[in-house]
C-alpha positions as a Python dict, from the first residue, in 0.01 Angstrom:
ca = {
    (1, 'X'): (0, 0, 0),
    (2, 'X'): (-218, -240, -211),
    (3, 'X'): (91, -387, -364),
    (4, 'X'): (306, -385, -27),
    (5, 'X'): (34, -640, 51),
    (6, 'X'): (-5, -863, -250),
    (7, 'X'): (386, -918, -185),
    (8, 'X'): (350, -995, 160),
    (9, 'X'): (43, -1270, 68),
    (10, 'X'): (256, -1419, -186),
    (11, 'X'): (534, -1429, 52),
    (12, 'X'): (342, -1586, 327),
    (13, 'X'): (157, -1833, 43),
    (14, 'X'): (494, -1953, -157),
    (15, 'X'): (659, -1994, 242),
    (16, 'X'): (332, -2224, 309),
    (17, 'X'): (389, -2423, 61),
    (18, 'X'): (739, -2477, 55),
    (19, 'X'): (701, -2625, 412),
    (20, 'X'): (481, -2838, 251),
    (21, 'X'): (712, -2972, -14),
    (22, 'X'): (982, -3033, 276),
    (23, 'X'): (739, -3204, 418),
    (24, 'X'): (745, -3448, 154),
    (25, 'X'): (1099, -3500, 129),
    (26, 'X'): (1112, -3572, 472),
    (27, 'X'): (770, -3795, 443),
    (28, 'X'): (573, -3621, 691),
    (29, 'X'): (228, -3834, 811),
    (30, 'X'): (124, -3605, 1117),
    (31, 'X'): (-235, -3711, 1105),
    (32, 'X'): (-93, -4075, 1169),
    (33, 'X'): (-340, -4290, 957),
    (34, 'X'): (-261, -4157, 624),
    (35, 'X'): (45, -4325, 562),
    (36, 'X'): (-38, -4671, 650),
    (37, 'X'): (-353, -4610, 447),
    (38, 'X'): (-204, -4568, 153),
    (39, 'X'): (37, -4843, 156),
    (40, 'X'): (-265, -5056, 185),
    (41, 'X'): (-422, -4851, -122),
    (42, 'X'): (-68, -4914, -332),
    (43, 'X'): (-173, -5290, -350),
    (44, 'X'): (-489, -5222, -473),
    (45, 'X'): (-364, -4983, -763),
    (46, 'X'): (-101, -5264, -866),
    (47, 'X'): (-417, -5493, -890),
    (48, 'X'): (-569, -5218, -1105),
    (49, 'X'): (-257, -5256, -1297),
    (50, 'X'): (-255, -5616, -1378),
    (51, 'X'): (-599, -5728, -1426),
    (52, 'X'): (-846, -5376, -1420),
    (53, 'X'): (-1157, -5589, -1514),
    (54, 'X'): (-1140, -5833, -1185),
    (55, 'X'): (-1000, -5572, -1000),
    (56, 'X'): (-1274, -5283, -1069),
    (57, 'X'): (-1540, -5550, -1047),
    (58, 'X'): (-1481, -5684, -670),
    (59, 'X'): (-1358, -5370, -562),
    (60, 'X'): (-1548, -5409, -233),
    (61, 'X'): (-1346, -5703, -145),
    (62, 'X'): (-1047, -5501, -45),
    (63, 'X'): (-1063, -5305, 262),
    (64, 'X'): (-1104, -4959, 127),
    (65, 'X'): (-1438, -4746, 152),
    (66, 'X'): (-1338, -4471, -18),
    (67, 'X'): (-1395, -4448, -431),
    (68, 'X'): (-1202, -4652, -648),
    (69, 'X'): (-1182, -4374, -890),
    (70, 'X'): (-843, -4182, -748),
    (71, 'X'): (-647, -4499, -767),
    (72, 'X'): (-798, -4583, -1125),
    (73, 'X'): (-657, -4255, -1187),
    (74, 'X'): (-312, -4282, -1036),
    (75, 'X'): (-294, -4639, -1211),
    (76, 'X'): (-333, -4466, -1547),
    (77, 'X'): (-60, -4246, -1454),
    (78, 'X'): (185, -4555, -1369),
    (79, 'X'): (112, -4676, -1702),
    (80, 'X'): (243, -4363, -1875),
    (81, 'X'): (561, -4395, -1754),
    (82, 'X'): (503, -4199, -1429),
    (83, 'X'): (633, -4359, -1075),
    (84, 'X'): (502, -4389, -760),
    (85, 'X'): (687, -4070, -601),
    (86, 'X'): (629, -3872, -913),
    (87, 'X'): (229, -3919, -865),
    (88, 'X'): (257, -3809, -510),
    (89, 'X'): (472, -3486, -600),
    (90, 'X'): (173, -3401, -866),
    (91, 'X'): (-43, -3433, -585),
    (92, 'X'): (129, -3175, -372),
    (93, 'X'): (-19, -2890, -603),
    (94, 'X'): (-396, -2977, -543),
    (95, 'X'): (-323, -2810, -167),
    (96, 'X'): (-238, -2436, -342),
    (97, 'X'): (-547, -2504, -590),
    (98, 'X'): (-741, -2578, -267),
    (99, 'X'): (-643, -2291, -130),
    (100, 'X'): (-740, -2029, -429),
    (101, 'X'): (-1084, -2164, -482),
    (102, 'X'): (-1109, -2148, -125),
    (103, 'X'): (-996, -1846, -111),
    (104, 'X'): (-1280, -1712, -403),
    (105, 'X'): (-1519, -1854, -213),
    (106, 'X'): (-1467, -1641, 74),
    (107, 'X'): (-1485, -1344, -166),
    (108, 'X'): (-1789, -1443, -295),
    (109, 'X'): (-1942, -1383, 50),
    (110, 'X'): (-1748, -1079, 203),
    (111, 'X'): (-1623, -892, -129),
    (112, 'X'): (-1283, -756, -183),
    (113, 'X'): (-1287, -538, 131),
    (114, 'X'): (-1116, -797, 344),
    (115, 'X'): (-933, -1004, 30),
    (116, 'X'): (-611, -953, 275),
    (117, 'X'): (-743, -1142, 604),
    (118, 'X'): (-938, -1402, 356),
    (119, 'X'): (-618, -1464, 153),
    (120, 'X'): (-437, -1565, 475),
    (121, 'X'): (-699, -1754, 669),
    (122, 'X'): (-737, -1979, 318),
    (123, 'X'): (-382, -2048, 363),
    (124, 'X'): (-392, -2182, 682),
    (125, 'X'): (-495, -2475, 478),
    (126, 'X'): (-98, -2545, 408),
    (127, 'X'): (-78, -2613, 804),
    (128, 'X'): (-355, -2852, 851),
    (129, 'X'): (-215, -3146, 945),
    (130, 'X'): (-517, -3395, 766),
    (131, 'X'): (-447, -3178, 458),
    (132, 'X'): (-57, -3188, 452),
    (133, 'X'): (-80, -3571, 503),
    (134, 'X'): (-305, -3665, 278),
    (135, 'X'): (-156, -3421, -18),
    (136, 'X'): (204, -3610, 30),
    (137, 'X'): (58, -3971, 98),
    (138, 'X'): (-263, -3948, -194),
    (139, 'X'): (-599, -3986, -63),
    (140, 'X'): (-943, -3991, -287),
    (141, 'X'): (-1061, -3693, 30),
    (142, 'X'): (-848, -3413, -104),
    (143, 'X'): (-928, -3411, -466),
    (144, 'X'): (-1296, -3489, -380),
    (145, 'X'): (-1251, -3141, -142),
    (146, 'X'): (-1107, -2961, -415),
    (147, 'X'): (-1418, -3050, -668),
    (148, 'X'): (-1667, -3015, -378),
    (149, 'X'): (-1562, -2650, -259),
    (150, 'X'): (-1525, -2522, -662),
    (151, 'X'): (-1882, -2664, -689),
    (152, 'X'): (-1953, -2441, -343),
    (153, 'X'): (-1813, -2176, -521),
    (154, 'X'): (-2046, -2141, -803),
    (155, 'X'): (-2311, -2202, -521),
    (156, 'X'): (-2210, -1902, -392),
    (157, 'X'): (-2230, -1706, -708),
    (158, 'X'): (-2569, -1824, -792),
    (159, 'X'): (-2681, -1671, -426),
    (160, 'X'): (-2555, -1365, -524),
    (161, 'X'): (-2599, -1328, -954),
    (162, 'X'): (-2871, -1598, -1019),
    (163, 'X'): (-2744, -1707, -1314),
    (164, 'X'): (-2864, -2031, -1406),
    (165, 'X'): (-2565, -2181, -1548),
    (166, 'X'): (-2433, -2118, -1167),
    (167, 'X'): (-2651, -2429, -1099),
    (168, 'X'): (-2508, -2595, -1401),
    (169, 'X'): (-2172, -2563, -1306),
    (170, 'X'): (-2253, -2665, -898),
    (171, 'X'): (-2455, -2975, -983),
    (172, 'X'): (-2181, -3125, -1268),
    (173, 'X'): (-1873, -2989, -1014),
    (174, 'X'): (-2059, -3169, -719),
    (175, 'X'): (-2109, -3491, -855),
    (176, 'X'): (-1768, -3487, -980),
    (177, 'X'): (-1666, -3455, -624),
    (178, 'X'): (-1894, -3734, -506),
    (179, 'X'): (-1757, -3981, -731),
    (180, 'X'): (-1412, -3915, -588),
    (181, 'X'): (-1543, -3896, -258),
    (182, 'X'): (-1895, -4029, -182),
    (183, 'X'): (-1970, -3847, 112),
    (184, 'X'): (-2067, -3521, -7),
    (185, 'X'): (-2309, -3676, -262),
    (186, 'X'): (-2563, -3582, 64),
    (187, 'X'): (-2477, -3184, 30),
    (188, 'X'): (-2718, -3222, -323),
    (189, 'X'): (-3010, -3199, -49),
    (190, 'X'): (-2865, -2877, 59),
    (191, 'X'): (-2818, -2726, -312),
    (192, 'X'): (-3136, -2874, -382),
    (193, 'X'): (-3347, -2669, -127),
    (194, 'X'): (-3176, -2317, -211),
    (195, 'X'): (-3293, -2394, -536),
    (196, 'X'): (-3611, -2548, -486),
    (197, 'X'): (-3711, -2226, -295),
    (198, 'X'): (-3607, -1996, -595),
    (199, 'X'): (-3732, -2175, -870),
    (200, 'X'): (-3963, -2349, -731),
    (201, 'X'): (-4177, -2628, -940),
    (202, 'X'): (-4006, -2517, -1297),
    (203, 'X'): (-3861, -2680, -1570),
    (204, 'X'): (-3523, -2536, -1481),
    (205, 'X'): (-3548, -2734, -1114),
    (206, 'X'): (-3650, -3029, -1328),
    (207, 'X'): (-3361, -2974, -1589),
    (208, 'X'): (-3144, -2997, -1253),
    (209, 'X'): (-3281, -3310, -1090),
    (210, 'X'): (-3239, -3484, -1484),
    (211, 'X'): (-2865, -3385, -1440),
    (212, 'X'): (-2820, -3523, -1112),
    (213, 'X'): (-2992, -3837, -1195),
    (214, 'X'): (-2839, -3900, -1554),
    (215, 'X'): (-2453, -3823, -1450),
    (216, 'X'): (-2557, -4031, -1120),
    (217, 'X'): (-2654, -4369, -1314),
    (218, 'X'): (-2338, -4491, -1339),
    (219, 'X'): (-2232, -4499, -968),
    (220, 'X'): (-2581, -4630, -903),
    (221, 'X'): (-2506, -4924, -1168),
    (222, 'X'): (-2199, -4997, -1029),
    (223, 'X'): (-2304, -4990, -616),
    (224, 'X'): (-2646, -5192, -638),
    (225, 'X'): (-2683, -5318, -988),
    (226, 'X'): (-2319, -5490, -999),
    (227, 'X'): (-2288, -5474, -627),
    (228, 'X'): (-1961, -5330, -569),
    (229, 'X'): (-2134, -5146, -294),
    (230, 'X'): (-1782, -5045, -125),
    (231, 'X'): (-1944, -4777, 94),
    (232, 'X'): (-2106, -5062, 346),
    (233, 'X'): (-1746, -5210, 411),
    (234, 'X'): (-1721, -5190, 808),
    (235, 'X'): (-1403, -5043, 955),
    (236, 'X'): (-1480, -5301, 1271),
    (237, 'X'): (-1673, -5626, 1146),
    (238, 'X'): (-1792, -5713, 1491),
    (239, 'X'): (-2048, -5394, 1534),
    (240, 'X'): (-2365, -5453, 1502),
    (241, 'X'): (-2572, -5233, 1238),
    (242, 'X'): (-2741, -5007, 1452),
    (243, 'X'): (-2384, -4998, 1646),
    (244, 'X'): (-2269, -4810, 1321),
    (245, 'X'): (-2521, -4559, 1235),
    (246, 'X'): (-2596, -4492, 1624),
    (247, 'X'): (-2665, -4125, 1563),
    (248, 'X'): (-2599, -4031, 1944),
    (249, 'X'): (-2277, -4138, 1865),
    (250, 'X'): (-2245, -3876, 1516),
    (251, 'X'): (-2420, -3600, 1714),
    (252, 'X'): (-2246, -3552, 1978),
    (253, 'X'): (-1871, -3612, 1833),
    (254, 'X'): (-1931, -3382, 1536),
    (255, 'X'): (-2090, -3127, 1773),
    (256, 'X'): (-1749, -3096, 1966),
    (257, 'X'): (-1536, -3093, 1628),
    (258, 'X'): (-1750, -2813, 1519),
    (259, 'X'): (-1682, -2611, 1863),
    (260, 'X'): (-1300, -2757, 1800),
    (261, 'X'): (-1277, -2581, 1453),
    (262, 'X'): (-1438, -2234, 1561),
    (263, 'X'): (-1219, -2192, 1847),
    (264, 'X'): (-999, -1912, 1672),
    (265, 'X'): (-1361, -1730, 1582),
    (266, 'X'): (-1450, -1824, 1961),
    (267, 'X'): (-1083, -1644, 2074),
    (268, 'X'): (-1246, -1312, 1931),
    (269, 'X'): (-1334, -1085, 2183),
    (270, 'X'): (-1653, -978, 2054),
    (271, 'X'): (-1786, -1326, 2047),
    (272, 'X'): (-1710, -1379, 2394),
    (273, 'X'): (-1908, -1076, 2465),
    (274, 'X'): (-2175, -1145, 2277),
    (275, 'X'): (-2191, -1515, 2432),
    (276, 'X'): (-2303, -1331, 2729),
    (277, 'X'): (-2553, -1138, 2615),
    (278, 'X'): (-2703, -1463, 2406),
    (279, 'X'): (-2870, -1617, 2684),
    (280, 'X'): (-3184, -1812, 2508),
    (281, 'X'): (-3320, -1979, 2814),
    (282, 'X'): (-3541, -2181, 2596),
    (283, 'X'): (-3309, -2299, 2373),
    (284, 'X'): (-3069, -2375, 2654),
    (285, 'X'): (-3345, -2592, 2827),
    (286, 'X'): (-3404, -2778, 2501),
    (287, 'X'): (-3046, -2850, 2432),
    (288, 'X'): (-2979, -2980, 2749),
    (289, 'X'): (-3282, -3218, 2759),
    (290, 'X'): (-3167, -3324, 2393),
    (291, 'X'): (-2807, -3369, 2546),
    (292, 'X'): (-2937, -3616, 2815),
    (293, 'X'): (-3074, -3839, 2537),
    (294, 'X'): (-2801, -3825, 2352),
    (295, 'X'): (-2545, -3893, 2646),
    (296, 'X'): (-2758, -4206, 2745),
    (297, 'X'): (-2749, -4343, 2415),
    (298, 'X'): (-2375, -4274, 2342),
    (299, 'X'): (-2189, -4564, 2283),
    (300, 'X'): (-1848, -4456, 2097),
    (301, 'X'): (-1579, -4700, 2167),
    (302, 'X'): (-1212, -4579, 2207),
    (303, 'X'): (-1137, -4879, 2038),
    (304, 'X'): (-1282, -4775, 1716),
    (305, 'X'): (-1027, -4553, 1678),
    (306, 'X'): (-1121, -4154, 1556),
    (307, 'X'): (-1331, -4017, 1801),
    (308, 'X'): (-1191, -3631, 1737),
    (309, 'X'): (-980, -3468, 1995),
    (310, 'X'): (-1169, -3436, 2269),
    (311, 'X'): (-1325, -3770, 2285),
    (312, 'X'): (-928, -3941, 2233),
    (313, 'X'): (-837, -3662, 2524),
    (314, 'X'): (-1080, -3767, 2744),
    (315, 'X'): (-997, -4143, 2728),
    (316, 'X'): (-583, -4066, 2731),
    (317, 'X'): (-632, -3856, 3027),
    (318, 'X'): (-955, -3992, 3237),
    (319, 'X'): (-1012, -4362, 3072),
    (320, 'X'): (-1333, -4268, 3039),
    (321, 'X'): (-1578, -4049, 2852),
    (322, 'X'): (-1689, -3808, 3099),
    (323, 'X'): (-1459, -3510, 2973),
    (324, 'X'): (-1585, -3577, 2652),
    (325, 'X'): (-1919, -3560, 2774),
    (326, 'X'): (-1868, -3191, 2926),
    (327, 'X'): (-1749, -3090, 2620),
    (328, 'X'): (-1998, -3210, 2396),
    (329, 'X'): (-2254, -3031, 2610),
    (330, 'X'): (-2014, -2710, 2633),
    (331, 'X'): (-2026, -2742, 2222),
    (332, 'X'): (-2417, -2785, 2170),
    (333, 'X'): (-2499, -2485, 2411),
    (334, 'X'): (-2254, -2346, 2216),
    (335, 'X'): (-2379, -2428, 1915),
    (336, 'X'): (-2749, -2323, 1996),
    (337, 'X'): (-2613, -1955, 2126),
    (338, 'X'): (-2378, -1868, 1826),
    (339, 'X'): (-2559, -2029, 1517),
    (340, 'X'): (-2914, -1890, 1413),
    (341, 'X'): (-3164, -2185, 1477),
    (342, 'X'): (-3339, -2205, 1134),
    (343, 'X'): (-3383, -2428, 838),
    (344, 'X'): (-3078, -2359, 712),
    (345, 'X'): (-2820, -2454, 989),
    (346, 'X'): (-3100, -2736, 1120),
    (347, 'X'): (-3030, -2872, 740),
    (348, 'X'): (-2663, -2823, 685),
    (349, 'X'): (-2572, -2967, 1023),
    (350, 'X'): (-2815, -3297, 924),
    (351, 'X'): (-2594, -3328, 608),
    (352, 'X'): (-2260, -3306, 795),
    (353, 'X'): (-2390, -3551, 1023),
    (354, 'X'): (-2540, -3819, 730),
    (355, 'X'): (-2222, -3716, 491),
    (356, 'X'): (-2046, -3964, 761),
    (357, 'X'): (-2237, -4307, 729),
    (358, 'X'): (-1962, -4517, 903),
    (359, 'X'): (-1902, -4598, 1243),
    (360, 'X'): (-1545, -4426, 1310),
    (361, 'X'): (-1543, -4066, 1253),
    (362, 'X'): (-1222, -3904, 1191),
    (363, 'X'): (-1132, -3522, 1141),
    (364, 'X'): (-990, -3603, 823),
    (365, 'X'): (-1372, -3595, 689),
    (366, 'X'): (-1432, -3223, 888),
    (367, 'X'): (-1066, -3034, 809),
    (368, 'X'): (-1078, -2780, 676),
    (369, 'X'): (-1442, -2830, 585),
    (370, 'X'): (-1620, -2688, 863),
    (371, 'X'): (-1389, -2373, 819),
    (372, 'X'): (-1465, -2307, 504),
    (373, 'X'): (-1881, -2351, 583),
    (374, 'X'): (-1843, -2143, 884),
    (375, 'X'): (-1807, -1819, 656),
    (376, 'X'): (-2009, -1956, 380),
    (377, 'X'): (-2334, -2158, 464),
    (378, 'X'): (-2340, -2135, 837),
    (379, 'X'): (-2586, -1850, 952),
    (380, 'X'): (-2512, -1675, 1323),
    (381, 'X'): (-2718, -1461, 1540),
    (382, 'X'): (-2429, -1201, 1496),
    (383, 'X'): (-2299, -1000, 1241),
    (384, 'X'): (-2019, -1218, 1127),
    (385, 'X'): (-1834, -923, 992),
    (386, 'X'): (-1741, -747, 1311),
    (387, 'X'): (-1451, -1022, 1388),
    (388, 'X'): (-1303, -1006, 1027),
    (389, 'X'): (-1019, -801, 1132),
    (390, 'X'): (-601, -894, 1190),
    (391, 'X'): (-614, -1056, 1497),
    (392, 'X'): (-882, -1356, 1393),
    (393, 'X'): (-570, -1448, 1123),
    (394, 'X'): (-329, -1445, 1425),
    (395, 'X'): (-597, -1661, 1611),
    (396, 'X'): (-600, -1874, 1290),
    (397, 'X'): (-264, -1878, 1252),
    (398, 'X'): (-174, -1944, 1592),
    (399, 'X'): (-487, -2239, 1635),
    (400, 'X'): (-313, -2407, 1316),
    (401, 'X'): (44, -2384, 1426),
    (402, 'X'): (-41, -2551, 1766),
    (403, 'X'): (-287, -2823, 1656),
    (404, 'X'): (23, -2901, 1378),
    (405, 'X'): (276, -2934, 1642),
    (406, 'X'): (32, -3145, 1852),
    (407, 'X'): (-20, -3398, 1572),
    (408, 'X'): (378, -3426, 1488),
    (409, 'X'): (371, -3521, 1920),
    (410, 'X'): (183, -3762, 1858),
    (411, 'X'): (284, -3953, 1545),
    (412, 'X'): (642, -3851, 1730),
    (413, 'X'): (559, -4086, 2033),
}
């Protein structure tokens, strides 16, 4: 039996990923941005290519706020002889390594006892459209991902072992990922706590803030001492500051792609059930006073593009954002009946908002990230284990399939 269904994940994995190498014959871009944004990115790695110096010095005069470091690195490859196709076949492969340590870090959490349903949830990750796009057209967010969830992963084992080199290997693997990637430089405050609280004032919490801070000088030097500071380029020049970081704005968006991403936990029977038990009058009360402030302060422009699928929804379908509106108070009620309200979630959900310091917000910078933190760091007021069964993969499965074919409508038309 155990062997009937190691063949039939490596069936179902090798399958996933050949439709991902046809999809780069055939050139998919279902997301829709991905491929326009890296033929602007191709001009900036020829500039790498024939004059680094001026190039890596006024980086933050092209329009790209993402690290220079991935296109430093795909420039090195050109000049070894590789092309421009050959770079973006390489790439392919970081989806199935995505997948693995994905994959190991849901069996740090949940054991071997459901390796089978774990195995083929992680490889939903073939069908997300952000993933598939930006694996065949390269993009600094998957590599970054990759770094960021092996770091995760020896999170995870540290929770569980307490072995100090766990920290070691989460700090070094997490600010590898925030070189490549910026944004989840902010998940150190999360890592930080955990470990704070179990080592409290000791020179092994010190030995861990010297590593951050030493393997963190150079990206310091090169943001605000030579002030390539890349991260502040606007996507819209004409918003004012305060337009940008309008945290009404972050709340409320990333509050409905959270309820967007758990809808195949949501299709689960039990959690229906238990939605109806879960009836914390309180916390309903406060949510909905905290959604009125947020509502009157919302400002998100369709024509800033991103938005998530709800908000773009509500403006194709109503020209207006009072569907999006519903939905973002459907999703924070949800949100307060489902997730435990402690330090832990209150924390993680700050970072996820503050990873994204720019005024668009896209799913590429949620998918599959929230998937993976909703059965790792996310905390529920239910035992999580009671839906791990067959038919939350065919809700996976089936949530993945459809939001796929949606995207390849709409980059269709």
């Amino acid at each position: 039996m155990y062997n009937h269904y190691k063949l039939n994940k490596t069936i179902i994995f090798i399958f996933l990923f050949i439709t991902l190498l046809i999809a780069y014959f055939f050139n998919e871009n279902s997301s829709g941005g991905a491929y326009p944004d890296f033929l602007m990115r191709v001009g900036i790695i020829n500039s790498f290519n024939s004059d680094f110096y001026e190039t890596f010095l006024n980086y933050n005069n092209f329009p790209d706020r993402h690290s220079p470091l991935i296109l430093i690195l795909i420039s090195g490859l050109y000049k070894i002889g590789l092309n421009l196709d050959s770079v973006r076949f390489l790439h392919l492969f970081l989806v199935p390594c995505l997948v693995i340590i994905t994959y190991k870090c849901f069996l740090s959490c949940f054991g071997n006892k459901y390796n089978n349903i774990f195995f083929l949830i992680a490889s939903t990750i073939f069908l997300s459209p952000i993933i598939r796009s930006i694996s065949i057209w390269p993009d600094s967010r998957l590599l970054g991902l990759l770094f960021f969830i092996s770091s995760l992963f020896y999170f995870l084992e540290f929770k569980k072992k307490h072995k100090y080199q766990y920290c070691i290997y989460n700090t070094v693997l997490l600010i590898l990922s925030s070189y490549i990637s910026p944004n989840f430089a902010v998940f150190f405050l999360y890592f930080f706590y955990y470990y704070f609280k179990h080592y409290h004032l000791s020179k092994k919490l010190f030995v861990i803030l010297f590593i951050n801070l030493v393997l963190s000088l150079p990206m310091i030097f090169y943001l605000f001492i030579l002030n390539v500071n890349f991260l502040l380029i606007p996507a819209i020049n004409e918003v004012h500051l305060k337009e940008r970081l309008n945290p009404a704005n972050k709340i409320l968006i990333i509050s409905t792609l959270v309820f967007f991403y758990y809808i195949p936990i949501l299709l689960e029977g039990y959690v229906f059930k238990l939605l109806k038990r879960l009836q914390n009058f309180k916390n309903i009360l406060i949510t909905v006073i905290f959604f009125i402030i947020l509502a009157f302060f919302f400002s998100y422009s369709f024509d800033y593009t991103g938005g998530g699928i709800f908000f773009k929804l509500s403006h194709i379908l109503f020209k207006n954002d009072y569907f999006f509106l519903i939905i973002s108070l459907v999703s924070m009620l949800f949100i307060s009946q489902v997730f435990t309200i402690n330090f832990n979630n209150i924390l993680l959900f700050l970072v996820l908002i503050i990873s994204n310091p720019h005024l668009t917000i896209y799913h590429k910078y949620y998918d599959p990230l929230l998937m993976i933190l909703f059965f790792t760091l996310f905390q529920y007021n239910f035992d999580i284990k009671k839906i791990i069964n067959t038919k939350l993969v065919i809700n996976f499965y089936s949530f993945s399939i459809f939001f796929l074919i949606v995207n390849y409508l709409r980059s269709a038309f």
